[in-house]
PQR file of N, CA, C, O and H, with PARSE charges and radii, in Angstrom:
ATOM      1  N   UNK A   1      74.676  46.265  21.448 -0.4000 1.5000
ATOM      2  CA  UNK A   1      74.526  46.248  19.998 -0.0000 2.0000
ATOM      3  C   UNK A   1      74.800  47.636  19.447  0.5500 1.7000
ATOM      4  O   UNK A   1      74.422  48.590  20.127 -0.5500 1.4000
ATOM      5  N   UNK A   2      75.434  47.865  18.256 -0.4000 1.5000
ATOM      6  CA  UNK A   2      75.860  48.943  17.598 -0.0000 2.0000
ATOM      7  C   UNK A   2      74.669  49.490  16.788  0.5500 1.7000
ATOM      8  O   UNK A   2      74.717  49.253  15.581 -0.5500 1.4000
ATOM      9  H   UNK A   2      75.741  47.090  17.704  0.4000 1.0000
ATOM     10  N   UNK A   3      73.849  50.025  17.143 -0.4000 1.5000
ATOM     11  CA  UNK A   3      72.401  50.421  16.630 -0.0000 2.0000
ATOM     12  C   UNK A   3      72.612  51.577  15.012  0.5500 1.7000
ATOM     13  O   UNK A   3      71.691  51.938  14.279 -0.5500 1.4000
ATOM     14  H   UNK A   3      73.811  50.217  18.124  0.4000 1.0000
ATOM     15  N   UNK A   4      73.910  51.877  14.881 -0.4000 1.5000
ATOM     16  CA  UNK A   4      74.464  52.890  14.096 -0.0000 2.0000
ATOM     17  C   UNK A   4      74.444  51.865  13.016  0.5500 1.7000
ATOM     18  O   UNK A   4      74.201  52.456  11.965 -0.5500 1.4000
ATOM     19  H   UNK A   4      74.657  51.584  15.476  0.4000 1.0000
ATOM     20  N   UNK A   5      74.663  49.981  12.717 -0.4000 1.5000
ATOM     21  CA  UNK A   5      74.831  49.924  11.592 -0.0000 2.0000
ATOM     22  C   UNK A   5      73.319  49.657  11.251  0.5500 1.7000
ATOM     23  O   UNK A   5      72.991  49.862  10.083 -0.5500 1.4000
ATOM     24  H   UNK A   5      74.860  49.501  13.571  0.4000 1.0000
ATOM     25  N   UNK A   6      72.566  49.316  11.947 -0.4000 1.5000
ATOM     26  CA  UNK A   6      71.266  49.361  11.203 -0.0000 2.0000
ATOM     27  C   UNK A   6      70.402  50.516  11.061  0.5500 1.7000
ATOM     28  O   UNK A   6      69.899  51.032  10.062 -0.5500 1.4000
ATOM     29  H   UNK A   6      72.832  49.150  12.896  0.4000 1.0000
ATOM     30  N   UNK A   7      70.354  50.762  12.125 -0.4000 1.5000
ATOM     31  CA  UNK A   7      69.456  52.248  12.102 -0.0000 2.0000
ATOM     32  C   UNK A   7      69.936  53.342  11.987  0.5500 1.7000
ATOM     33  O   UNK A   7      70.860  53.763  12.683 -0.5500 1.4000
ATOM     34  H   UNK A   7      70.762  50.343  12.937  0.4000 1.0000
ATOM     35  N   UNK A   8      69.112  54.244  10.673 -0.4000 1.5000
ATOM     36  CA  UNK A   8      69.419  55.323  10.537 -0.0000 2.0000
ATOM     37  C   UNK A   8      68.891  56.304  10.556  0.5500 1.7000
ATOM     38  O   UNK A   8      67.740  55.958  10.823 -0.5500 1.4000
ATOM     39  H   UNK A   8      68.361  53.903  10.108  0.4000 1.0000
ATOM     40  N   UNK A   9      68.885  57.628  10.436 -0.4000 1.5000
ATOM     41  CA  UNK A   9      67.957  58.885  10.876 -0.0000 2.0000
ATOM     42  C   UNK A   9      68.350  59.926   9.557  0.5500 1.7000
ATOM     43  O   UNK A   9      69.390  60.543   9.785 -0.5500 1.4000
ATOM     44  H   UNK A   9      69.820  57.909  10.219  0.4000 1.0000
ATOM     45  N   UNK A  10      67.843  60.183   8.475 -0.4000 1.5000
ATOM     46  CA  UNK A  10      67.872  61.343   7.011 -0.0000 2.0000
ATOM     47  C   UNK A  10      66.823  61.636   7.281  0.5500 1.7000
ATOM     48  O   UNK A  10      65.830  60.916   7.390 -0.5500 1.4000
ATOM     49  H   UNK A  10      66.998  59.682   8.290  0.4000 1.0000
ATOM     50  N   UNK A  11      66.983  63.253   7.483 -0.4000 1.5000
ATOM     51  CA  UNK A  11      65.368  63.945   6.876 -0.0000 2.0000
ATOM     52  C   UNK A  11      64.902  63.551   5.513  0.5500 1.7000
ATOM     53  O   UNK A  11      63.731  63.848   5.277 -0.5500 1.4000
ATOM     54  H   UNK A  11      67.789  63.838   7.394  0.4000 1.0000
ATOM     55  N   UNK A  12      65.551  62.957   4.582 -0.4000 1.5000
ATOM     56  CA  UNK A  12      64.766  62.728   3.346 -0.0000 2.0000
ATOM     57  C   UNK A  12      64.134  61.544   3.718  0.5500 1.7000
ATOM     58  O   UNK A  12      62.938  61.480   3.436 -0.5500 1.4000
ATOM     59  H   UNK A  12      66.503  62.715   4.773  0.4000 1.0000
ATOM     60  N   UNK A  13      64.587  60.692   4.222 -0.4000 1.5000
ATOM     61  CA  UNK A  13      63.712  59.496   4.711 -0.0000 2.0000
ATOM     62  C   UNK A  13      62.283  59.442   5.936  0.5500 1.7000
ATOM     63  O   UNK A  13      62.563  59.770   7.089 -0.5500 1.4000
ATOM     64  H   UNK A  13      65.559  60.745   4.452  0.4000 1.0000
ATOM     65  N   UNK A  14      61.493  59.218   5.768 -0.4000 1.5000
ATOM     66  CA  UNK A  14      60.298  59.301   6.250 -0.0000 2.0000
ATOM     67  C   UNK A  14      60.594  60.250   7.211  0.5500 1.7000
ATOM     68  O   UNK A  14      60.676  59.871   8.379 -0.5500 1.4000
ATOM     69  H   UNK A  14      61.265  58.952   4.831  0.4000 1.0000
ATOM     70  N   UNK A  15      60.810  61.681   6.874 -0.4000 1.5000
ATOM     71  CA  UNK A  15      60.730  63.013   7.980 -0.0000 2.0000
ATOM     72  C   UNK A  15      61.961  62.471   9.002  0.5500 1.7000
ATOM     73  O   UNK A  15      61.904  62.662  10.216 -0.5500 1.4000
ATOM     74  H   UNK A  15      60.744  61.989   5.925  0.4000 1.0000
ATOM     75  N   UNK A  16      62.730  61.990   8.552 -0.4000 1.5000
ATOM     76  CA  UNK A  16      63.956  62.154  10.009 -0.0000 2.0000
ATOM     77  C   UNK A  16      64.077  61.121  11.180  0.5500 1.7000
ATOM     78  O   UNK A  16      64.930  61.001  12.059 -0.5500 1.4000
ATOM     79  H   UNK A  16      62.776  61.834   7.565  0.4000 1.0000
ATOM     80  N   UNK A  17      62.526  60.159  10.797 -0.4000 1.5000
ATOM     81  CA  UNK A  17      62.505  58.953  12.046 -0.0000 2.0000
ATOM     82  C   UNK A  17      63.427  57.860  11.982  0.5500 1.7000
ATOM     83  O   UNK A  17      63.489  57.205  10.942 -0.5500 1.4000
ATOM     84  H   UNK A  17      61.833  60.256  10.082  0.4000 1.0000
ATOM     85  N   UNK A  18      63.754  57.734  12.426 -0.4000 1.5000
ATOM     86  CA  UNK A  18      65.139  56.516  12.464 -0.0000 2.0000
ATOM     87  C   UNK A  18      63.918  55.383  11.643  0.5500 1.7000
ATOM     88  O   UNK A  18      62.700  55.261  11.513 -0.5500 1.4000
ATOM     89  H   UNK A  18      63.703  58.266  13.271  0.4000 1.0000
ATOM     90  N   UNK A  19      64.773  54.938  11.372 -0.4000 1.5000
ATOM     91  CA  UNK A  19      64.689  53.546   9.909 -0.0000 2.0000
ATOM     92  C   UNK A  19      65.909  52.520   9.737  0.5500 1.7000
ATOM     93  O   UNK A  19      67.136  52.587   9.669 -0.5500 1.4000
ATOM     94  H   UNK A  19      65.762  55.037  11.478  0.4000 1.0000
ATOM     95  N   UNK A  20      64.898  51.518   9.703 -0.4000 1.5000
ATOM     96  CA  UNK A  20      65.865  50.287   9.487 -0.0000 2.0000
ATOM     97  C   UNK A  20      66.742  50.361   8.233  0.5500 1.7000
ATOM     98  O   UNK A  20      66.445  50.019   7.088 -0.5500 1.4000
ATOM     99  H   UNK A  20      63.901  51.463   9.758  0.4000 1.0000
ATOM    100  N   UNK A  21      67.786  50.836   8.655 -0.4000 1.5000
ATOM    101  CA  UNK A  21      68.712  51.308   7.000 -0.0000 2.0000
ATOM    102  C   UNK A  21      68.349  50.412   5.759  0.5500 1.7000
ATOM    103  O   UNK A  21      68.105  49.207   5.834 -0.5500 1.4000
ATOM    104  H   UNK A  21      68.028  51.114   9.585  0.4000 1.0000
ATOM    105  N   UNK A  22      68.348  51.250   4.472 -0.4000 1.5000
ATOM    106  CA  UNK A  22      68.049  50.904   3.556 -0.0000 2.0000
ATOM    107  C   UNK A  22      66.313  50.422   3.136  0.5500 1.7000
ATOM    108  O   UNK A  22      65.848  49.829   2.162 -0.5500 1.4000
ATOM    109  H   UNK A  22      68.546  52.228   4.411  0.4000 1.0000
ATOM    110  N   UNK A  23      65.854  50.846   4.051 -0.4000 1.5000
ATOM    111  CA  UNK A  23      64.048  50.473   4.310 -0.0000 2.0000
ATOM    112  C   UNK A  23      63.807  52.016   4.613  0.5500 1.7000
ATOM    113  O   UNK A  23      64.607  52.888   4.951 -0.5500 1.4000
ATOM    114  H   UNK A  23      66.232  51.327   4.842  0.4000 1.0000
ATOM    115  N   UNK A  24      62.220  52.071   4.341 -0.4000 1.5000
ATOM    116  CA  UNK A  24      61.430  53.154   5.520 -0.0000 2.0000
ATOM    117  C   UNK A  24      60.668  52.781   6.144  0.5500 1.7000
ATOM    118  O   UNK A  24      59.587  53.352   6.295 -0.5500 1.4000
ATOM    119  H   UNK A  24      61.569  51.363   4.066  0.4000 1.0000
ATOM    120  N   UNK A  25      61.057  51.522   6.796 -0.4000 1.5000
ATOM    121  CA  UNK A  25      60.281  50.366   8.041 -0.0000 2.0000
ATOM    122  C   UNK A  25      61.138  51.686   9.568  0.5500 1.7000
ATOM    123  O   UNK A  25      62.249  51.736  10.096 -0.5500 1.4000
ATOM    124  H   UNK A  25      61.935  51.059   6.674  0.4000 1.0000
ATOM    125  N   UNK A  26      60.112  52.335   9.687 -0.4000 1.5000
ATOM    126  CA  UNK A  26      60.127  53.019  11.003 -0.0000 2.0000
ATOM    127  C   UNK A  26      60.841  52.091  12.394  0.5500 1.7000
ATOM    128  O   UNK A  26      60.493  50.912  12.454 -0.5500 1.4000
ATOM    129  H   UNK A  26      59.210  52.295   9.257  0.4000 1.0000
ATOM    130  N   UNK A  27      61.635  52.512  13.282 -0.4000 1.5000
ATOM    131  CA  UNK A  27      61.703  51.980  14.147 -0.0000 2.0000
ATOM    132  C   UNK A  27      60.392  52.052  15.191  0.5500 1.7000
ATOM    133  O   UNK A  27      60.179  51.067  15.898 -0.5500 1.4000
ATOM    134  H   UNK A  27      61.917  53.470  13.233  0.4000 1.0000
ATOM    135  N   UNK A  28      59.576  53.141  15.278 -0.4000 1.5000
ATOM    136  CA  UNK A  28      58.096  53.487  15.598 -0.0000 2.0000
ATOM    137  C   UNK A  28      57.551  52.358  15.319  0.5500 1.7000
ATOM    138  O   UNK A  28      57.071  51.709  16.249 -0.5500 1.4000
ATOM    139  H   UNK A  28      59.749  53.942  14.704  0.4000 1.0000
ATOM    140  N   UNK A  29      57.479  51.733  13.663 -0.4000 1.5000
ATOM    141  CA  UNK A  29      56.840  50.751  13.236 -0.0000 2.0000
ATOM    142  C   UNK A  29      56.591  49.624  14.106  0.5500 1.7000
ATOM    143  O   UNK A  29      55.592  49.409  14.792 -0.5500 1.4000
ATOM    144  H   UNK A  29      57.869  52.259  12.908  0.4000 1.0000
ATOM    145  N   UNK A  30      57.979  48.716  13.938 -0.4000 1.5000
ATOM    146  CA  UNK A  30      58.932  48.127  14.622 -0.0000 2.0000
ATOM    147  C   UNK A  30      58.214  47.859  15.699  0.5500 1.7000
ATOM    148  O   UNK A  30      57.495  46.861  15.759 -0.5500 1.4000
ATOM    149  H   UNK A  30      58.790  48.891  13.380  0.4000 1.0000
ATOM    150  N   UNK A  31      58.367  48.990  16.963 -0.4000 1.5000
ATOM    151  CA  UNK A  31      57.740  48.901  18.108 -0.0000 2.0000
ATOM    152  C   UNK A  31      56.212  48.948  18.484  0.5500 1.7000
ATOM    153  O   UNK A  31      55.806  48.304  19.451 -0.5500 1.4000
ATOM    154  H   UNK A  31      58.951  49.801  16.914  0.4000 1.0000
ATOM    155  N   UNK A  32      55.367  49.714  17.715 -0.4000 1.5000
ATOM    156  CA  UNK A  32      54.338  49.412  17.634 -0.0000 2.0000
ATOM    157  C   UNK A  32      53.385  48.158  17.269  0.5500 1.7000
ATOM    158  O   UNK A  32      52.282  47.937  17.770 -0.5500 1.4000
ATOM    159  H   UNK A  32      55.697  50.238  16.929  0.4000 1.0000
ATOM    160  N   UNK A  33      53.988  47.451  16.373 -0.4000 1.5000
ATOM    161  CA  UNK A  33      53.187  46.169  15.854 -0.0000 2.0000
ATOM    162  C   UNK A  33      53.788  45.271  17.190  0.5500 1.7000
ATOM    163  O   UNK A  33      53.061  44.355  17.577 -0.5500 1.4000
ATOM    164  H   UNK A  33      54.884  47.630  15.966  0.4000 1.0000
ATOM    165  N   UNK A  34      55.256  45.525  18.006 -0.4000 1.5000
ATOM    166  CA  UNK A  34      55.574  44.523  18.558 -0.0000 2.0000
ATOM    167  C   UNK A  34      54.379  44.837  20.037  0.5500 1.7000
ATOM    168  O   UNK A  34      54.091  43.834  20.689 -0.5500 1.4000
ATOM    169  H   UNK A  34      55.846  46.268  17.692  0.4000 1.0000
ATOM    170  N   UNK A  35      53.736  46.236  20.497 -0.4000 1.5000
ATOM    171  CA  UNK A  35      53.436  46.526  21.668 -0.0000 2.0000
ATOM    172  C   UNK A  35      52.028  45.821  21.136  0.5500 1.7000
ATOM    173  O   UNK A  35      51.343  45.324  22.030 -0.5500 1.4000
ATOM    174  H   UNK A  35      53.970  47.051  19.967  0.4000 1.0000
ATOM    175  N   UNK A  36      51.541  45.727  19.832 -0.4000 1.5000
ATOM    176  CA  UNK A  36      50.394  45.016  19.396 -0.0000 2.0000
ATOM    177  C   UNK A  36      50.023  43.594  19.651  0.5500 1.7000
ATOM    178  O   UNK A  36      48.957  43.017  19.436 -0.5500 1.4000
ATOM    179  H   UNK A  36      52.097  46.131  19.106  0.4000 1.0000
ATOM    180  N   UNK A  37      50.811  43.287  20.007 -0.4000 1.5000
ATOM    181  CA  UNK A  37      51.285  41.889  20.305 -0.0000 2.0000
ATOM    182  C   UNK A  37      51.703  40.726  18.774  0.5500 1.7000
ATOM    183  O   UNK A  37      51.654  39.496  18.765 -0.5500 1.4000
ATOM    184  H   UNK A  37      51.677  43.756  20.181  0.4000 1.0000
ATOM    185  N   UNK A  38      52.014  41.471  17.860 -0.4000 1.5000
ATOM    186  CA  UNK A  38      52.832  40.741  16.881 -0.0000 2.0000
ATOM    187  C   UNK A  38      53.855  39.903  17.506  0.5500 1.7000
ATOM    188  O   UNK A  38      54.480  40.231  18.514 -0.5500 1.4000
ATOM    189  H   UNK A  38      52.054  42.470  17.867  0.4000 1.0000
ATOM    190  N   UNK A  39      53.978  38.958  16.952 -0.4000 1.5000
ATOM    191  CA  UNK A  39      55.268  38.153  17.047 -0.0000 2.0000
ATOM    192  C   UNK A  39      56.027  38.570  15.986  0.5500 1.7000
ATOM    193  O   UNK A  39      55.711  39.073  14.908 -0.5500 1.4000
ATOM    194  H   UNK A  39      53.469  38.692  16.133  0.4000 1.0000
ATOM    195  N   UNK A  40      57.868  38.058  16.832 -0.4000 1.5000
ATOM    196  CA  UNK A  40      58.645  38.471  15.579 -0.0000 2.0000
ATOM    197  C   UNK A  40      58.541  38.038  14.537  0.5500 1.7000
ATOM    198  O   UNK A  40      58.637  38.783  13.561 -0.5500 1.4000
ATOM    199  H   UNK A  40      58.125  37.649  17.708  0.4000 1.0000
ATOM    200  N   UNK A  41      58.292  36.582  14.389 -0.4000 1.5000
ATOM    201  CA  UNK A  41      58.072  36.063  13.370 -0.0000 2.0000
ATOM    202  C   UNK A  41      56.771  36.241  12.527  0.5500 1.7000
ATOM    203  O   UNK A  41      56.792  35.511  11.536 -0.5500 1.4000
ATOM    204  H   UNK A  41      58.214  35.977  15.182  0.4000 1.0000
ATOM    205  N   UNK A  42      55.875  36.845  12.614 -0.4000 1.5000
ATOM    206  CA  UNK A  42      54.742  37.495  12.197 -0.0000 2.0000
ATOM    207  C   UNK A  42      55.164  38.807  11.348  0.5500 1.7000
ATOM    208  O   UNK A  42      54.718  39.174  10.262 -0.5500 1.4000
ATOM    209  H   UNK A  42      55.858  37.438  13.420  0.4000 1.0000
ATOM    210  N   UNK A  43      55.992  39.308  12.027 -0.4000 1.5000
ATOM    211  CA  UNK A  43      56.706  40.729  11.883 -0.0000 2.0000
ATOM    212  C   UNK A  43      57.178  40.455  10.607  0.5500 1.7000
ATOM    213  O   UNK A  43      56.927  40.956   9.511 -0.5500 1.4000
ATOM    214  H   UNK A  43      56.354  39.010  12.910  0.4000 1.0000
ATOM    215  N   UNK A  44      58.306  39.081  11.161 -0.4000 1.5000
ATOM    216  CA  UNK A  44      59.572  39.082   9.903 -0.0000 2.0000
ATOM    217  C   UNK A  44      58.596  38.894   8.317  0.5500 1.7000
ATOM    218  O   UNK A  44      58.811  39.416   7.223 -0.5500 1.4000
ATOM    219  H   UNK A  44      58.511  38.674  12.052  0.4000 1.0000
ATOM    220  N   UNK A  45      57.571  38.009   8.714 -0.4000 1.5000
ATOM    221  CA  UNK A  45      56.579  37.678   7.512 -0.0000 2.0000
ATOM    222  C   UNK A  45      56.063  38.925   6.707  0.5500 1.7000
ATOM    223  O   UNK A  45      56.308  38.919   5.501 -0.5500 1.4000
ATOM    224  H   UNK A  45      57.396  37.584   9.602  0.4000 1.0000
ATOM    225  N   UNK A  46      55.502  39.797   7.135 -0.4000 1.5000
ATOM    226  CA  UNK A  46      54.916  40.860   7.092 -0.0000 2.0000
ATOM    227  C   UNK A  46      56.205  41.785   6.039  0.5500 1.7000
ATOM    228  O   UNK A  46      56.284  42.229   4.893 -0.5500 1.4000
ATOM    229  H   UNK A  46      55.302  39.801   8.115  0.4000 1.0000
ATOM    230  N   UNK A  47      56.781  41.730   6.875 -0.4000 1.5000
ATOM    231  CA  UNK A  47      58.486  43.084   6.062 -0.0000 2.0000
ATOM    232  C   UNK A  47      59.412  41.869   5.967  0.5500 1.7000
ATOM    233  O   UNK A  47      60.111  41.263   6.779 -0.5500 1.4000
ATOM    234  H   UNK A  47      56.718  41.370   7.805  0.4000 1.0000
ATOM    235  N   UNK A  48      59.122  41.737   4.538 -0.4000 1.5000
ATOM    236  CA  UNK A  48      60.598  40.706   4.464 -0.0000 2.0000
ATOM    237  C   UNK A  48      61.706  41.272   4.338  0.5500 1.7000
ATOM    238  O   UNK A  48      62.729  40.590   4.388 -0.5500 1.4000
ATOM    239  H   UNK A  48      58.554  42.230   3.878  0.4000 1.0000
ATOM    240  N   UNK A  49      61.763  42.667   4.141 -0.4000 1.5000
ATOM    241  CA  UNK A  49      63.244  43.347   4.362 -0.0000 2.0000
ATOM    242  C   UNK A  49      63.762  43.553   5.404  0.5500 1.7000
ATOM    243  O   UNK A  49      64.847  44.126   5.504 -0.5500 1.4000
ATOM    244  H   UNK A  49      60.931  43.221   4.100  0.4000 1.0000
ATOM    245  N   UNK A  50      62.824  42.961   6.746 -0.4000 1.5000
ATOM    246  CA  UNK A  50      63.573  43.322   8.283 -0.0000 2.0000
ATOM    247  C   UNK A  50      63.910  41.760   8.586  0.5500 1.7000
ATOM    248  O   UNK A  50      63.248  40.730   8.452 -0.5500 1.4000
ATOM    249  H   UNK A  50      61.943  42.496   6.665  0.4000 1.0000
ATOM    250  N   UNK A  51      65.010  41.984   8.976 -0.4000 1.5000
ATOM    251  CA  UNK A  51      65.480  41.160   9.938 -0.0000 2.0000
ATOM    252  C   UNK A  51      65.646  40.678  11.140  0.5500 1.7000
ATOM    253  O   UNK A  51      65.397  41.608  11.907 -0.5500 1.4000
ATOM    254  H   UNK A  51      65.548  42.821   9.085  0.4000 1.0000
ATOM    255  N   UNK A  52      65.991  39.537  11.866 -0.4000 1.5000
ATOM    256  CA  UNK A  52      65.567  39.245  13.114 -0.0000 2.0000
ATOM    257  C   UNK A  52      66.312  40.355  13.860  0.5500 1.7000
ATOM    258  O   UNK A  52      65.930  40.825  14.932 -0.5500 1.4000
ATOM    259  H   UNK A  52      66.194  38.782  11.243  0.4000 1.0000
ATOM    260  N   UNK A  53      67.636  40.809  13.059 -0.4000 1.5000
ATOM    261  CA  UNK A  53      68.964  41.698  14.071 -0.0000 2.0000
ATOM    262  C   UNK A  53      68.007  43.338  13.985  0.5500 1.7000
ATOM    263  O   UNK A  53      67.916  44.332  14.705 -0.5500 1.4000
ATOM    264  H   UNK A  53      67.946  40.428  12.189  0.4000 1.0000
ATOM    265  N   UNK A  54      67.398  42.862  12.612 -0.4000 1.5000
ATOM    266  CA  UNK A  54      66.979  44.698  12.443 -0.0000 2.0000
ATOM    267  C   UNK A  54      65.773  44.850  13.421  0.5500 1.7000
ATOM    268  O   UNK A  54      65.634  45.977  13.895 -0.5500 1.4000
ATOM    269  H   UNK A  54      67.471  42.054  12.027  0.4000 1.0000
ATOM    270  N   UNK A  55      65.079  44.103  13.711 -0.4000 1.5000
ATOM    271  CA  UNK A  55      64.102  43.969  15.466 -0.0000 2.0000
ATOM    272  C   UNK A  55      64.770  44.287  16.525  0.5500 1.7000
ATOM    273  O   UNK A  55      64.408  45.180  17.292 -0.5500 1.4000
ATOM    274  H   UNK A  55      65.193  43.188  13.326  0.4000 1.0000
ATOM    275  N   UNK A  56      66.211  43.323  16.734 -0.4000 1.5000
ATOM    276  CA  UNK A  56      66.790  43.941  17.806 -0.0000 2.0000
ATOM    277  C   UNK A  56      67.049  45.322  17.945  0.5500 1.7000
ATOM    278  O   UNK A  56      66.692  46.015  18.898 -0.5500 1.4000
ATOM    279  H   UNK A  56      66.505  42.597  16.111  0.4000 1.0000
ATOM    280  N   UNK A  57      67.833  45.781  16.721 -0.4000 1.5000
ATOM    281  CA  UNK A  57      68.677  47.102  16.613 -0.0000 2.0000
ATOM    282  C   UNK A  57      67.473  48.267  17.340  0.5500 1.7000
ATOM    283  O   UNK A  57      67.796  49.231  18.033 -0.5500 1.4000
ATOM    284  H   UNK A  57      68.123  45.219  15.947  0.4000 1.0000
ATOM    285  N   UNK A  58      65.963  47.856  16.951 -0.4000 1.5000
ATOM    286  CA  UNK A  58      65.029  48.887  16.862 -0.0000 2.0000
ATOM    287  C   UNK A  58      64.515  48.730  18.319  0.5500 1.7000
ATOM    288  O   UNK A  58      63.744  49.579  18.765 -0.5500 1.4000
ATOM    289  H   UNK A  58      65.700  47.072  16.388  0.4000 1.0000
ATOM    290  N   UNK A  59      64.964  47.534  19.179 -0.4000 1.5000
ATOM    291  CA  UNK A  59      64.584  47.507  20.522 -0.0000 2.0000
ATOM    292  C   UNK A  59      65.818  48.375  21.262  0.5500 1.7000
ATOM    293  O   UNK A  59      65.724  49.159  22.206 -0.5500 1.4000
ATOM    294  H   UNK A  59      65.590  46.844  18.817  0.4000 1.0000
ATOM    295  N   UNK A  60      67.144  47.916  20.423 -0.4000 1.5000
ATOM    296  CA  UNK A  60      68.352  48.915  21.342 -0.0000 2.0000
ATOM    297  C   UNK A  60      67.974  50.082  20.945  0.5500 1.7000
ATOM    298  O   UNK A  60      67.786  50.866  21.875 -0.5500 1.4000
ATOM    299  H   UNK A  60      67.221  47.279  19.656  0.4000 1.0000
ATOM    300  N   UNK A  61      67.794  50.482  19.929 -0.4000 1.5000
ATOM    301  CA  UNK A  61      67.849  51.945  19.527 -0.0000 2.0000
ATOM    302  C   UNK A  61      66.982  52.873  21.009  0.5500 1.7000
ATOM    303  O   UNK A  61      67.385  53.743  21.781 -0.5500 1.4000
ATOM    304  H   UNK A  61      67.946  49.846  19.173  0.4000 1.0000
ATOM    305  N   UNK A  62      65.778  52.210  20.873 -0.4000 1.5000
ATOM    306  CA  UNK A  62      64.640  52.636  21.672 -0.0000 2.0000
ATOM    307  C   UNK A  62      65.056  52.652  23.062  0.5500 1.7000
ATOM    308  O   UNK A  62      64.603  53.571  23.745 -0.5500 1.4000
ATOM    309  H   UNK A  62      65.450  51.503  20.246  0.4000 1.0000
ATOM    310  N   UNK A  63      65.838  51.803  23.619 -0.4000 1.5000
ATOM    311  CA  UNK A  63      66.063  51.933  24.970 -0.0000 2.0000
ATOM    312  C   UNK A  63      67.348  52.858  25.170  0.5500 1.7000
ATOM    313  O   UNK A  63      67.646  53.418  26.224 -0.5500 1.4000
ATOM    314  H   UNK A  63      66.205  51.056  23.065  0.4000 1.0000
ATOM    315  N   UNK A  64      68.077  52.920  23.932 -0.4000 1.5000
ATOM    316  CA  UNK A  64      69.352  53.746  24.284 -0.0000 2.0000
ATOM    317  C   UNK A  64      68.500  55.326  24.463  0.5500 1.7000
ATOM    318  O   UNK A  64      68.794  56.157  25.322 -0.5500 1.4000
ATOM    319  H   UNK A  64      67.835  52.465  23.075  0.4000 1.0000
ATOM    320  N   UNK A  65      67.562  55.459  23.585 -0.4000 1.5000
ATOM    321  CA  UNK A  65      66.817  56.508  23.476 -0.0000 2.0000
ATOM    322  C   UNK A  65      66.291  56.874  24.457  0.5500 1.7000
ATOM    323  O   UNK A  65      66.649  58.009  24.773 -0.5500 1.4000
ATOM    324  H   UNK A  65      67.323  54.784  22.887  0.4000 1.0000
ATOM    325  N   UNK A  66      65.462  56.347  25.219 -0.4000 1.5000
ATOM    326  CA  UNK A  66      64.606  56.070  26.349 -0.0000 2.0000
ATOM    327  C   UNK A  66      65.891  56.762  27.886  0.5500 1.7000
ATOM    328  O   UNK A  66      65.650  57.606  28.749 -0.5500 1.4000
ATOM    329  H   UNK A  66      65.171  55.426  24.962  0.4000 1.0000
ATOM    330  N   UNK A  67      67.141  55.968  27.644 -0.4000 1.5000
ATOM    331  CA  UNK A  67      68.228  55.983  28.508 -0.0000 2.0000
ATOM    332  C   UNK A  67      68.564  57.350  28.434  0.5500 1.7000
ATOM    333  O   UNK A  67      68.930  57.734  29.545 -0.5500 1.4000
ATOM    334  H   UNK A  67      67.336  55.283  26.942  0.4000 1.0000
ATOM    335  N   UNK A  68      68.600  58.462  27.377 -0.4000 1.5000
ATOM    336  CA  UNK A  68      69.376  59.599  27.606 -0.0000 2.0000
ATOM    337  C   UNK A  68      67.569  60.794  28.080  0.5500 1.7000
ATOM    338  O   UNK A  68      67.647  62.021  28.018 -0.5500 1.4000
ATOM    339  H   UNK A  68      68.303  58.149  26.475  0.4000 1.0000
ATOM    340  N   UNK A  69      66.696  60.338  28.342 -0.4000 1.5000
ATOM    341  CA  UNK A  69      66.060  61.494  28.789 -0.0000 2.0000
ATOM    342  C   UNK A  69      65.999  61.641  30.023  0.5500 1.7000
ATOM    343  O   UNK A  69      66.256  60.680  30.747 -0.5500 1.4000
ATOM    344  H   UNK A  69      66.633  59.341  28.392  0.4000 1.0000
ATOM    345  N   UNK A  70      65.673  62.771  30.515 -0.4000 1.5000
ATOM    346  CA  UNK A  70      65.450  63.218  32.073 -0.0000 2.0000
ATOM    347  C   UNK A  70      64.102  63.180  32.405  0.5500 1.7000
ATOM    348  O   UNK A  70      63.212  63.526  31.628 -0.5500 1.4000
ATOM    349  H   UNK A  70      65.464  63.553  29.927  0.4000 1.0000
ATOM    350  N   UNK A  71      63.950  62.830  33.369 -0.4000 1.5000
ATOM    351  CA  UNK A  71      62.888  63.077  34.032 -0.0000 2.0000
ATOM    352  C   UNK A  71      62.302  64.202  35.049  0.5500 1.7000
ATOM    353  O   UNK A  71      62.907  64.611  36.039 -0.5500 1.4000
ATOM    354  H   UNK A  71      64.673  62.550  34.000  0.4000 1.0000
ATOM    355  N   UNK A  72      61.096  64.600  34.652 -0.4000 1.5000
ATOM    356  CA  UNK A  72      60.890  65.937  35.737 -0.0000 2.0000
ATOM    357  C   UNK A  72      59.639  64.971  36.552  0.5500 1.7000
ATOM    358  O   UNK A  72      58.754  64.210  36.161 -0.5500 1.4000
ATOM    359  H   UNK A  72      60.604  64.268  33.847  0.4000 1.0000
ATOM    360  N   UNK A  73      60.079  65.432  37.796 -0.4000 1.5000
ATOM    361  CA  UNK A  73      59.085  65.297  38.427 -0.0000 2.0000
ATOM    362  C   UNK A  73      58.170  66.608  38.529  0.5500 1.7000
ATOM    363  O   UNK A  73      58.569  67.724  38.197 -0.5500 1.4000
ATOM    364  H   UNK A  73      60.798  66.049  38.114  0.4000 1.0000
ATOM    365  N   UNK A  74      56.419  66.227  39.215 -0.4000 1.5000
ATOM    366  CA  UNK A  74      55.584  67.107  38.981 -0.0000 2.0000
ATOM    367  C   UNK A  74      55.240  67.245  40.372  0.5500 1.7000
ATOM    368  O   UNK A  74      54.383  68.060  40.717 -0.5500 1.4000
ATOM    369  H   UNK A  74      56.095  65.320  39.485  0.4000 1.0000
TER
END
């Protein structure tokens, strides 16, 4: 998934956190209510400006994210 057309990252927008374009529905958000055990459809109820794709985008975003760090071992 092309995470560039939904999600976006402006420091004028909530300090620089990626956001479901055109919202300041955090991708943080996003993932937090989902680790809460929200359902999507709970979700979608909740922010009617997100969409089922704008859930996905915020799960790719996160793992593409997740994908470029290193790990140190201790």
């Amino acid at each position: 998934m092309d995470t560039k057309k939904k999600i976006e990252i402006n420091p004028k927008v909530m300090m620089g956190k990626p956001v479901i374009k055109g919202t300041r529905i955090t991708v943080e958000l996003i993932l937090k209510k989902l680790s809460e055990g929200i359902s999507k459809s709970d979700l979608l109820d909740a922010y009617p400006n997100v969409t089922e794709d704008d859930i996905q985008a915020a799960l790719a975003y996160a793992a593409e994210s997740l994908s470029l760090e290193e790990t140190v071992r201790l």
